[in-house]
C-alpha positions in Angstrom: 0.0 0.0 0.0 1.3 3.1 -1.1 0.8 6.4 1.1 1.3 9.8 0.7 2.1 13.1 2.7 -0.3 15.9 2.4 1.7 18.4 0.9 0.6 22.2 1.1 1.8 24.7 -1.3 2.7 27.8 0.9 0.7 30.9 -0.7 3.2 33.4 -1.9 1.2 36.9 -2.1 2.5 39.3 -5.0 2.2 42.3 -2.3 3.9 41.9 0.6 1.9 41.6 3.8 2.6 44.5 5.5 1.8 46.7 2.3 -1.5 49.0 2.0 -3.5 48.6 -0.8 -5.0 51.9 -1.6 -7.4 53.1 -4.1 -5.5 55.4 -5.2 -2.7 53.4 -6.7 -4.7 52.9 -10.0 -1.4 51.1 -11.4 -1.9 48.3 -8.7 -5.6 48.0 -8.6 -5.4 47.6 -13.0 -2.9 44.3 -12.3 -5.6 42.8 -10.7 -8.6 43.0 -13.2 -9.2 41.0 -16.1 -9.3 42.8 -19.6 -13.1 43.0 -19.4 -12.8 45.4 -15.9 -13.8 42.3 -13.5 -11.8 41.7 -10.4 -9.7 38.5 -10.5 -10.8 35.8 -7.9 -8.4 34.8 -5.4 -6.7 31.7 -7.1 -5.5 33.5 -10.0 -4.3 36.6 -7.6 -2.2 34.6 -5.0 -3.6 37.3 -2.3 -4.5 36.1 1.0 -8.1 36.3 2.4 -7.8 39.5 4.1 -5.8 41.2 1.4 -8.4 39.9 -1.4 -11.0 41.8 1.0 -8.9 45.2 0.8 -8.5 44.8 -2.7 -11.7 44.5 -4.0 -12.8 47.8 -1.6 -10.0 49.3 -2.7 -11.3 48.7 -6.9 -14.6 49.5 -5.8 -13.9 53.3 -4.3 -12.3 53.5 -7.3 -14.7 52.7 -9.7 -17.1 55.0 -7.6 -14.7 57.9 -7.4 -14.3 57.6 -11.4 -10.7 56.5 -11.0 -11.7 53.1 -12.5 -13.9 52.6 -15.6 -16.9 49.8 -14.2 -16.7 48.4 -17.8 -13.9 48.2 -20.1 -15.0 49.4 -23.4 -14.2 47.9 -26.4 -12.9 50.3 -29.3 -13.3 48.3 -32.5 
C-alpha cells in the first residue's frame, strides 16, 4: 500500500503583507482586473483572504470615485 504526505503549497502573495492597498494606486488595482474590468478571484491573484477583501474595496472606491472605468470598453 502506497501512502502519501499531504503536501501544502505555501501561498506566496505578489504584495507583501505588510503593504497598503489603496485606491488610489490605479497602477496596482489595474494588475488585478481582467481585460473586461472584472476583479480576478483569489486563485489566480495569490492574495490572501484579508488582502483579497482590501482589494476588491479598494477597486470598488475607485470605480465610484471615477478612478476606474466599471466596464472596459471595447474600441473596434
Amino acid at each position: 500500500m502506497v501512502t502519501y504526505k499531504n503536501k501544502v503549497k505555501k501561498r506566496i502573495s505578489p504584495i507583501s503583507l505588510d503593504q497598503k492597498i489603496n485606491y488610489k494606486d490605479i497602477n496596482l488595482l489595474k494588475t488585478f482586473i481582467n481585460d473586461q474590468g472584472q476583479i480576478l478571484p483569489r486563485y489566480m491573484t495569490k492574495l490572501t483572504v484579508k488582502q483579497q477583501r482590501e482589494l476588491a474595496k479598494a477597486i470598488k472606491r475607485a470605480r465610484i470615485l471615477n478612478l476606474l472605468p466599471f466596464v472596459l470598453k471595447d474600441y473596434n
